[in-house]
N, CA, C and O atoms as a GROMACS GRO file, in nm:
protein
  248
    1UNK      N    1  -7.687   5.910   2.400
    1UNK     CA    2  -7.826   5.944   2.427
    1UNK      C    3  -7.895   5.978   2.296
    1UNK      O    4  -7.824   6.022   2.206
    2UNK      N    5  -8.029   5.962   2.276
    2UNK     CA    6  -8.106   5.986   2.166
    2UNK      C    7  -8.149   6.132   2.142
    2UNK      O    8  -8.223   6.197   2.216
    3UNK      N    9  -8.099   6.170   2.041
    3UNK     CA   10  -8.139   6.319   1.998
    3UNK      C   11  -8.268   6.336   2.066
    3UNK      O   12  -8.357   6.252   2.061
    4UNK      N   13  -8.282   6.499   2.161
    4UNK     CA   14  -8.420   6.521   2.241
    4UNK      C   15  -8.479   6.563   2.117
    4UNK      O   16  -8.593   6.603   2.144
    5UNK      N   17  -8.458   6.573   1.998
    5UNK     CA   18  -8.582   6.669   1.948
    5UNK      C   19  -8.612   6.535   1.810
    5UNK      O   20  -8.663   6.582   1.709
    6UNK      N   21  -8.594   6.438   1.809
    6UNK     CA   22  -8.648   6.287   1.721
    6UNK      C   23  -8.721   6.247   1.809
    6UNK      O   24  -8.698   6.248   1.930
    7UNK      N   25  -8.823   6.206   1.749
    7UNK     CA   26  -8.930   6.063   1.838
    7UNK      C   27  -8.842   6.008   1.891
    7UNK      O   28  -8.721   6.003   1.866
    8UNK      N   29  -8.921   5.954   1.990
    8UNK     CA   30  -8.853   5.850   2.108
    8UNK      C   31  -8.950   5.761   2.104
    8UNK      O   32  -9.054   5.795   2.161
    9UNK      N   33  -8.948   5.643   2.047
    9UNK     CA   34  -9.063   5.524   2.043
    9UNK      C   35  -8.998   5.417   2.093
    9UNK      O   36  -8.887   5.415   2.147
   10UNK      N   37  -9.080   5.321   2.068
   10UNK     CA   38  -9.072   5.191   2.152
   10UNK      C   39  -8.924   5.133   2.127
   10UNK      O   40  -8.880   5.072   2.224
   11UNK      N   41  -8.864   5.139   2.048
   11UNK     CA   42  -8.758   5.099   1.948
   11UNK      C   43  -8.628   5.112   2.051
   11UNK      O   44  -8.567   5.007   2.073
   12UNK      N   45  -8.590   5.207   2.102
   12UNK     CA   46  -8.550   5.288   2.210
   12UNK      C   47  -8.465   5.168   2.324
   12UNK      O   48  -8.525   5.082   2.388
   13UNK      N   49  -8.304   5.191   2.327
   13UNK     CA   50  -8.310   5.045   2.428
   13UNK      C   51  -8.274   5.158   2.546
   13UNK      O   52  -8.201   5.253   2.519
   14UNK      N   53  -8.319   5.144   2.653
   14UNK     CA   54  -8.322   5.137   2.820
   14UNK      C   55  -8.203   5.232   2.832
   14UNK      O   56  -8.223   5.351   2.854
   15UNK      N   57  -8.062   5.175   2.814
   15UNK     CA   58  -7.971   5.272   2.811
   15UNK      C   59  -7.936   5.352   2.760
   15UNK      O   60  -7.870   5.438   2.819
   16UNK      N   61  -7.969   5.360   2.608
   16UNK     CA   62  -8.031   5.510   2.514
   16UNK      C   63  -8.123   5.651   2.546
   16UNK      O   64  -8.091   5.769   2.531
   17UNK      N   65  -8.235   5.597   2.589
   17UNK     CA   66  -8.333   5.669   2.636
   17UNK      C   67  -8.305   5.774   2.777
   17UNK      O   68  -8.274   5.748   2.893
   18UNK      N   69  -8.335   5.915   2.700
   18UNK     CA   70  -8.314   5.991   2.814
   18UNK      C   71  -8.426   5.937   2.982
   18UNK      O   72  -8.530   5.871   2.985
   19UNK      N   73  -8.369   5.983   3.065
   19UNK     CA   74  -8.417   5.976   3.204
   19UNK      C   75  -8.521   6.052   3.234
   19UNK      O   76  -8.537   6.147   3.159
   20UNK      N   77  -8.622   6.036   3.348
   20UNK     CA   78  -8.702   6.119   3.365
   20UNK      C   79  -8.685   6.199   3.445
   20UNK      O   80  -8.620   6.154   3.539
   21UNK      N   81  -8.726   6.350   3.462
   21UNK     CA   82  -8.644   6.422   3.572
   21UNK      C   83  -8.741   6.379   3.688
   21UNK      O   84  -8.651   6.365   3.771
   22UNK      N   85  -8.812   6.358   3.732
   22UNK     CA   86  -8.904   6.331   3.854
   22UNK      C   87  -8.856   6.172   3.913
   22UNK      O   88  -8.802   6.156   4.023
   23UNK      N   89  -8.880   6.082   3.835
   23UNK     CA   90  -8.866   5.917   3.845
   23UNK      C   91  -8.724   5.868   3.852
   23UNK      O   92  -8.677   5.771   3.911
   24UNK      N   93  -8.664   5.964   3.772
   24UNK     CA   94  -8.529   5.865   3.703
   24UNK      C   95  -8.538   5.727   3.619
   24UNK      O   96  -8.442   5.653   3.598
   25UNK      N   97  -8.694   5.702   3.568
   25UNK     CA   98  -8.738   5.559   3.496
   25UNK      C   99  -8.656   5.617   3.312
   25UNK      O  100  -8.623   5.735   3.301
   26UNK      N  101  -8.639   5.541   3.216
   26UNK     CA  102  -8.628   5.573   3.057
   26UNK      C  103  -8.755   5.642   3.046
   26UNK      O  104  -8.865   5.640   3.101
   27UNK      N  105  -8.689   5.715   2.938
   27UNK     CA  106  -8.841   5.813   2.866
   27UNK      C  107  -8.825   5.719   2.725
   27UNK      O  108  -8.728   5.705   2.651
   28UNK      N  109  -8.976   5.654   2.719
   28UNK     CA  110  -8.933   5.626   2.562
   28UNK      C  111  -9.086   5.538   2.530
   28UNK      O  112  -9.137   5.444   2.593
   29UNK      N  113  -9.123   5.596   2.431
   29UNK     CA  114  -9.269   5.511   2.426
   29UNK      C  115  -9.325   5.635   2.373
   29UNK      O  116  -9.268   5.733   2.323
   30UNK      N  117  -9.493   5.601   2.402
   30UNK     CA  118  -9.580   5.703   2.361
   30UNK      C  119  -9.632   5.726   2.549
   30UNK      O  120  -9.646   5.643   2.639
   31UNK      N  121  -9.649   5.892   2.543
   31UNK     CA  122  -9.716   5.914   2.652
   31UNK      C  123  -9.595   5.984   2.731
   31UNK      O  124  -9.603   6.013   2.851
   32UNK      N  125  -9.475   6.009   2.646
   32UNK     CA  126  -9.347   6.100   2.720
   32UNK      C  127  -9.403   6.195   2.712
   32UNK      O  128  -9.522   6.208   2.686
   33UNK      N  129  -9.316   6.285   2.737
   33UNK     CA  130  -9.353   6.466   2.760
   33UNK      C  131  -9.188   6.506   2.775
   33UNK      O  132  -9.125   6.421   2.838
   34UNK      N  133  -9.136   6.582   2.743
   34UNK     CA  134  -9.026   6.684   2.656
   34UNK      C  135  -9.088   6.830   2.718
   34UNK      O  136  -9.199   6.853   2.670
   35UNK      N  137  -9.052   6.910   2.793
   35UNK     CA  138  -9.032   7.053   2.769
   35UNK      C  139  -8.880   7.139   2.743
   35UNK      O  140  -8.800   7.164   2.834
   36UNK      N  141  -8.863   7.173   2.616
   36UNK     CA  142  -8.762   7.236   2.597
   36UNK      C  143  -8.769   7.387   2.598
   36UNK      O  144  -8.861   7.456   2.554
   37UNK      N  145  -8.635   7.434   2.664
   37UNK     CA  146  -8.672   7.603   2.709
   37UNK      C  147  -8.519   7.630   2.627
   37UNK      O  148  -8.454   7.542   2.571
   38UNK      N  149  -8.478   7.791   2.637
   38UNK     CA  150  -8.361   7.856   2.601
   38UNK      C  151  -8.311   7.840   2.717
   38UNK      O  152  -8.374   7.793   2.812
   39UNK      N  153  -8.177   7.885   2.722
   39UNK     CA  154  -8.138   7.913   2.906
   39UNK      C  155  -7.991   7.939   2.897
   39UNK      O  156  -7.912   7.845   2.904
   40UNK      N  157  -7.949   8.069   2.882
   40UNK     CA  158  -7.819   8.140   2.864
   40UNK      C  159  -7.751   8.106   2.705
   40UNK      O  160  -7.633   8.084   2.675
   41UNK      N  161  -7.876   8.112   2.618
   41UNK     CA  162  -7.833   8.101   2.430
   41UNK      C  163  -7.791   7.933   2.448
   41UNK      O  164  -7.704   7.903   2.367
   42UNK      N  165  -7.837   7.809   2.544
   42UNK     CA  166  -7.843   7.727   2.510
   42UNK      C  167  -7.959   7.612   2.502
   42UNK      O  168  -7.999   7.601   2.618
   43UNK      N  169  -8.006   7.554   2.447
   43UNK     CA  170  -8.130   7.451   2.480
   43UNK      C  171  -8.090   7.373   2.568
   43UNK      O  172  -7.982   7.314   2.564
   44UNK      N  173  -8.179   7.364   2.666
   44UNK     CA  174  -8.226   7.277   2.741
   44UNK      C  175  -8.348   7.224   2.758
   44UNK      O  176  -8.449   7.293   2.770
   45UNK      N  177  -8.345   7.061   2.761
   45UNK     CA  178  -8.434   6.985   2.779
   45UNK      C  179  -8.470   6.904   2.849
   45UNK      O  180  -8.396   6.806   2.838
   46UNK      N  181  -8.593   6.880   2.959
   46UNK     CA  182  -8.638   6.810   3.059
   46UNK      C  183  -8.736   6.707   3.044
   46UNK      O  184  -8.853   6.742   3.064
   47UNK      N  185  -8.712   6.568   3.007
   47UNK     CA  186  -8.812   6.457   2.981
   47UNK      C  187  -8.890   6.409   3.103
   47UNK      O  188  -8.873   6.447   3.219
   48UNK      N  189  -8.966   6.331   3.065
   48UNK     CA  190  -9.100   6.271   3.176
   48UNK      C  191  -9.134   6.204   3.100
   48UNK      O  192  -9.133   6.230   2.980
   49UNK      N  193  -9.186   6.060   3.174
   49UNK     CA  194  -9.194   5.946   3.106
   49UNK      C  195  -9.342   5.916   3.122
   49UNK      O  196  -9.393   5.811   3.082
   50UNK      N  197  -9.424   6.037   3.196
   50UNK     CA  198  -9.559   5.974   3.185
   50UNK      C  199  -9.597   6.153   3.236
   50UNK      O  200  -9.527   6.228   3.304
   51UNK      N  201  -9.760   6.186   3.161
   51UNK     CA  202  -9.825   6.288   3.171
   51UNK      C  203  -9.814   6.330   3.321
   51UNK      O  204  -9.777   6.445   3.349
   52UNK      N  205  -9.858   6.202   3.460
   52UNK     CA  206  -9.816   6.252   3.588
   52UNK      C  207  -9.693   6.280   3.627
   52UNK      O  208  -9.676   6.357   3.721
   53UNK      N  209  -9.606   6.232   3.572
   53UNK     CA  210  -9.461   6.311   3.626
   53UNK      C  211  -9.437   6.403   3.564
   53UNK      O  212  -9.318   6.420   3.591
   54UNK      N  213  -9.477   6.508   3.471
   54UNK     CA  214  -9.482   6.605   3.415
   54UNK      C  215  -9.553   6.685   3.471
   54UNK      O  216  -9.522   6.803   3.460
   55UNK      N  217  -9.665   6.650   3.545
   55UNK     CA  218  -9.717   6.766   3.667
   55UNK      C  219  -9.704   6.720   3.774
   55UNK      O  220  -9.802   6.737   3.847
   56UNK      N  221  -9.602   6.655   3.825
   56UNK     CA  222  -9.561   6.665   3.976
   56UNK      C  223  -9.456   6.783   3.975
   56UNK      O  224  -9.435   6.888   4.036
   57UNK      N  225  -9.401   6.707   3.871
   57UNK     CA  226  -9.262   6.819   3.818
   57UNK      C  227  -9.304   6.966   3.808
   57UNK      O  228  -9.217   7.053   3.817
   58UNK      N  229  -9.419   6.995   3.792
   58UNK     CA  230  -9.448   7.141   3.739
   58UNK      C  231  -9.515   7.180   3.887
   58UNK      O  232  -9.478   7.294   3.914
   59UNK      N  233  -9.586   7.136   3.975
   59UNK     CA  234  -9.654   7.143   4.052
   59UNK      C  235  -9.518   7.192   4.207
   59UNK      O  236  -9.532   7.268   4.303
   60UNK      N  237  -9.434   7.131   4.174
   60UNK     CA  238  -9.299   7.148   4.255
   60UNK      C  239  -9.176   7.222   4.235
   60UNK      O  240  -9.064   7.209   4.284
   61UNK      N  241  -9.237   7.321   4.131
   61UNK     CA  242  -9.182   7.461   4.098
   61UNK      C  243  -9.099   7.430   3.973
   61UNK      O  244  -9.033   7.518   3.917
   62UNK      N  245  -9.104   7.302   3.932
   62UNK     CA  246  -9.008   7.269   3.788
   62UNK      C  247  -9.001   7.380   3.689
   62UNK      O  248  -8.936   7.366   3.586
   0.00000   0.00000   0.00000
């Protein structure tokens, strides 16, 4: 998988690219969304492959 905290651009092949948590489509392009939190002294990170699945996701207690 592609380091979450490098750009993720077009370059990106299909099976590289993290998943989206809402869709399950590749995150990879312009127009992803990344929220990374702490969570027991470890990072965690949740991709979205488009601005609306980033607020369905949030809207549904994400």
């Amino acid at each position: 998988m592609v380091d979450p905290t490098s750009d993720i651009n077009e370059d990106v092949d299909e099976e590289d690219a993290p998943r989206c948590a809402v869709c399950d489509d590749p995150v990879h392009g312009a127009g992803h969304r990344v929220i990374t939190r702490i969570e027991d002294g470890a990072v965690e990170t949740t991709h979205f492959c488009s601005p609306g699945c980033r607020s369905e996701w949030s809207e549904h207690g994400g």
